[in-house]
C-alpha positions as CSV (number, residue, x, y, z in Angstrom):
1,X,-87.2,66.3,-50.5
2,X,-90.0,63.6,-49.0
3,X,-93.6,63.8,-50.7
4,X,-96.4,63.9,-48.5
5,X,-97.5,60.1,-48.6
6,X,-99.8,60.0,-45.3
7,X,-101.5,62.7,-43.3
8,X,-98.9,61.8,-40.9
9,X,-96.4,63.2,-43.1
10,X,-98.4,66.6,-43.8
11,X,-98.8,66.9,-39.7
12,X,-95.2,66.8,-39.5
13,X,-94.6,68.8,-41.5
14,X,-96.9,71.7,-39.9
15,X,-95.6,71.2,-36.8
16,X,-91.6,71.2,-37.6
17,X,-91.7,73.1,-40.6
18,X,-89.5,76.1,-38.9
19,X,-86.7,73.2,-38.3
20,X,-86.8,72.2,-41.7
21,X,-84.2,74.1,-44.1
22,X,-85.9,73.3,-47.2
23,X,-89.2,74.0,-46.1
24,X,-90.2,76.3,-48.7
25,X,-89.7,73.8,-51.4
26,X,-92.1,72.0,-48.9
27,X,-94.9,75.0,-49.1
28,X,-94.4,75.4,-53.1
29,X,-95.6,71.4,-53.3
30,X,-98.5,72.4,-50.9
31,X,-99.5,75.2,-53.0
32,X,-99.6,73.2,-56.4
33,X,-102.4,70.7,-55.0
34,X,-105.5,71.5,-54.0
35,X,-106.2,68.8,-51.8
36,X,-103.0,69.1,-50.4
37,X,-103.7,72.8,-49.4
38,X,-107.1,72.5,-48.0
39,X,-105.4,69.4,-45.7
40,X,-103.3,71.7,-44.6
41,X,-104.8,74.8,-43.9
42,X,-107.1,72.3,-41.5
43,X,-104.2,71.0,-39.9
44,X,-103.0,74.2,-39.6
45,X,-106.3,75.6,-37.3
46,X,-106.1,72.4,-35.3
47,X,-103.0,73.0,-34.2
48,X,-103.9,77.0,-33.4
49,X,-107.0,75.3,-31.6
50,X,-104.5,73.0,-29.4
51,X,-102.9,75.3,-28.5
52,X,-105.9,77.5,-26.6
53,X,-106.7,74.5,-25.2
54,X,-105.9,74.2,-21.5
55,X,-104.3,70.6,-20.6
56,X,-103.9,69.8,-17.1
57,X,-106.4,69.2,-13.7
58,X,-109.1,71.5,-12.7
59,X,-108.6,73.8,-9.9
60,X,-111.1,71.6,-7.6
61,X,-109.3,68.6,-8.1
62,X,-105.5,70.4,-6.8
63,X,-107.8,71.3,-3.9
64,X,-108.9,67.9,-3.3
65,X,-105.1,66.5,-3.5
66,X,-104.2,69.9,-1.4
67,X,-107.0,68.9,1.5
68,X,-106.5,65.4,1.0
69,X,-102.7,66.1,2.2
70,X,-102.9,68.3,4.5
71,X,-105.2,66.2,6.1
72,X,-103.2,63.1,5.6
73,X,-100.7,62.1,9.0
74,X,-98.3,59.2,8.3
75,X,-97.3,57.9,11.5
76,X,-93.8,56.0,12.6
77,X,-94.6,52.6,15.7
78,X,-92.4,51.1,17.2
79,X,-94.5,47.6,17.1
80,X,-96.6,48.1,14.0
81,X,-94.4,50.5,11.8
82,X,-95.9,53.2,9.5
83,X,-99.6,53.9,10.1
84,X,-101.8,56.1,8.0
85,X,-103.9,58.4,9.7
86,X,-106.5,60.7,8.0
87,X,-107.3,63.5,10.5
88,X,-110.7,65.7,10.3
């Protein structure tokens, strides 16, 4: 069984502890240090808060990219090739 060395360690931990098979052993060390506990009781409601979080573009910006391409008309020449034409 690894101690916790770093913070990194103790965020590990939180966030793979169902994969570990010993994890228990893991909690029992938590629970005998105090600092240890209240580290990870915090790291514990950051990663509840992540998770509410919302990750990913704002509705006005798919509707720019949406507009943008349906407005967008990519053109095959003969002479010139592809041309780019943004219609209104």
């Amino acid at each position: 069984m690894q101690q916790f060395n770093t913070l990194n360690d103790l965020i590990f931990f939180a966030y793979n502890e169902s994969d570990i098979p010993n994890a228990n052993e893991y909690h029992k060390l938590i629970d005998a240090d105090q600092k240890l506990t209240r580290q990870y009781r915090t790291v514990l409601k950051l990663k509840n808060g992540f998770r509410k979080l919302k990750v990913g573009p704002s509705e006005i910006t798919i509707r720019n990219i949406l507009n943008y391409s349906s407005a967008l008309s990519v053109t095959n020449t003969k002479c010139a090739g592809k041309i780019s034409l943004l219609l209104n």
